[in-house]
C-alpha positions in Angstrom: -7.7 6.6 27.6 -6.6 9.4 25.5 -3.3 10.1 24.6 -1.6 13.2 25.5 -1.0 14.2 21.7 -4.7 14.2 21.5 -5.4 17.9 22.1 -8.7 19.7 21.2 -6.9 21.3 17.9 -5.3 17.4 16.9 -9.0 16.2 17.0 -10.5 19.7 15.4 -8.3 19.0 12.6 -8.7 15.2 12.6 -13.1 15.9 12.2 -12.0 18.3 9.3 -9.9 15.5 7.6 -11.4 14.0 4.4 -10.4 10.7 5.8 -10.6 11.1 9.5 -10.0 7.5 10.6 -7.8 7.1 8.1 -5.9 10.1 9.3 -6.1 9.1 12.7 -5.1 5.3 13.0 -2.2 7.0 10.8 -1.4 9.3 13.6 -1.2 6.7 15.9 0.4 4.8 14.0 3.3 7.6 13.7 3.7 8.3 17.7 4.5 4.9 18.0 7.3 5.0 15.6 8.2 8.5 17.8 7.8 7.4 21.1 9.8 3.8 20.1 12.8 6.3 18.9 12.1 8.8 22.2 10.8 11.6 19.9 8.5 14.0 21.5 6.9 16.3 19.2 5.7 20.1 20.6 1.7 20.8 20.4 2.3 23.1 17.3 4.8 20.3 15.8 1.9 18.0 16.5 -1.0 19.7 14.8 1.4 20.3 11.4 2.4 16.9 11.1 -1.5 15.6 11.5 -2.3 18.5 8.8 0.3 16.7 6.8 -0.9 13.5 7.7 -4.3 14.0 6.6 -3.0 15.0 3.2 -0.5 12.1 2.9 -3.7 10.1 3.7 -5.3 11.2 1.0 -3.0 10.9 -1.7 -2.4 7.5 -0.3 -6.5 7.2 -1.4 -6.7 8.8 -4.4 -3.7 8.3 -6.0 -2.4 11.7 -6.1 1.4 12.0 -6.5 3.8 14.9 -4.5 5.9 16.1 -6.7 9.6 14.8 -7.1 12.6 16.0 -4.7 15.7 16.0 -5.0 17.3 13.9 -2.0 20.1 15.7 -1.9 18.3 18.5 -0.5 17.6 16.3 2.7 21.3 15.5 3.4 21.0 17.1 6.8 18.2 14.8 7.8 19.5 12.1 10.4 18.7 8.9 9.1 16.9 8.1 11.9 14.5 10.9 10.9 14.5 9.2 7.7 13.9 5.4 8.9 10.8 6.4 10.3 9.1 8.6 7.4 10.1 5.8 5.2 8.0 3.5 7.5 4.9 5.6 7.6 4.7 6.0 4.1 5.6 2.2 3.3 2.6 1.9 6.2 0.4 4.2 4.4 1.3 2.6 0.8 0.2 3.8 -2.9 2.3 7.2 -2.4 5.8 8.5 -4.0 9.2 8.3 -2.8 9.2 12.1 -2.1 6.7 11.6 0.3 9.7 10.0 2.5 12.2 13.1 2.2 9.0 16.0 2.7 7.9 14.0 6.1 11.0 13.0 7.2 11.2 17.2 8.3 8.6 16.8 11.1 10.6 13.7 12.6 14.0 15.4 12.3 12.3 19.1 13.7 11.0 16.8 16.4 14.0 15.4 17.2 16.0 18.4 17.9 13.6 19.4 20.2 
């Protein structure tokens, strides 16, 4: 059965991935973390966070590093928004703390929904 989240531009952008199933089982992995916290992203809010996804992915693979943050800019961010980045990218492994505070945006923009 395909999930709801699964639209045509989702799977366009999952063929175009460098690590498709990578990117996907990722994906999947990150609406059950949303759905378990009732977090319902929009269509557009789904397609950026799989563009991100595919990116985290492969830095995740190649050992690329996102540049440093500064947490404090990401006070706003509910921590709930935070719990669940910080699972994805402990999920994903191999990536840098910042990863946590730049992803944690799509849960929290979710969220207020």
């Amino acid at each position: 059965m395909k999930e709801p989240w699964m639209t045509g531009d989702v799977q366009t952008m999952l063929a175009k991935a460098k690590h498709p199933q990578e990117t996907e089982a990722a994906l999947i992995y990150t609406f059950k973390l949303m759905t378990a916290a009732d977090i319902h992203p929009t269509e557009l809010q789904t397609v950026i966070l799989t563009n991100h996804l595919s990116e985290m992915v492969d830095r995740s693979i190649s050992g690329d590093r996102l540049a440093d943050v500064d947490p404090a800019m990401f006070d706003g961010v509910s921590p709930q928004a935070l719990a669940i980045a910080g699972k994805l990218v402990d999920h994903l492994g191999n990536l840098a703390e910042s990863e946590k505070y730049v992803a944690s945006i799509h849960f929290e923009t979710a969220k207020n929904n």
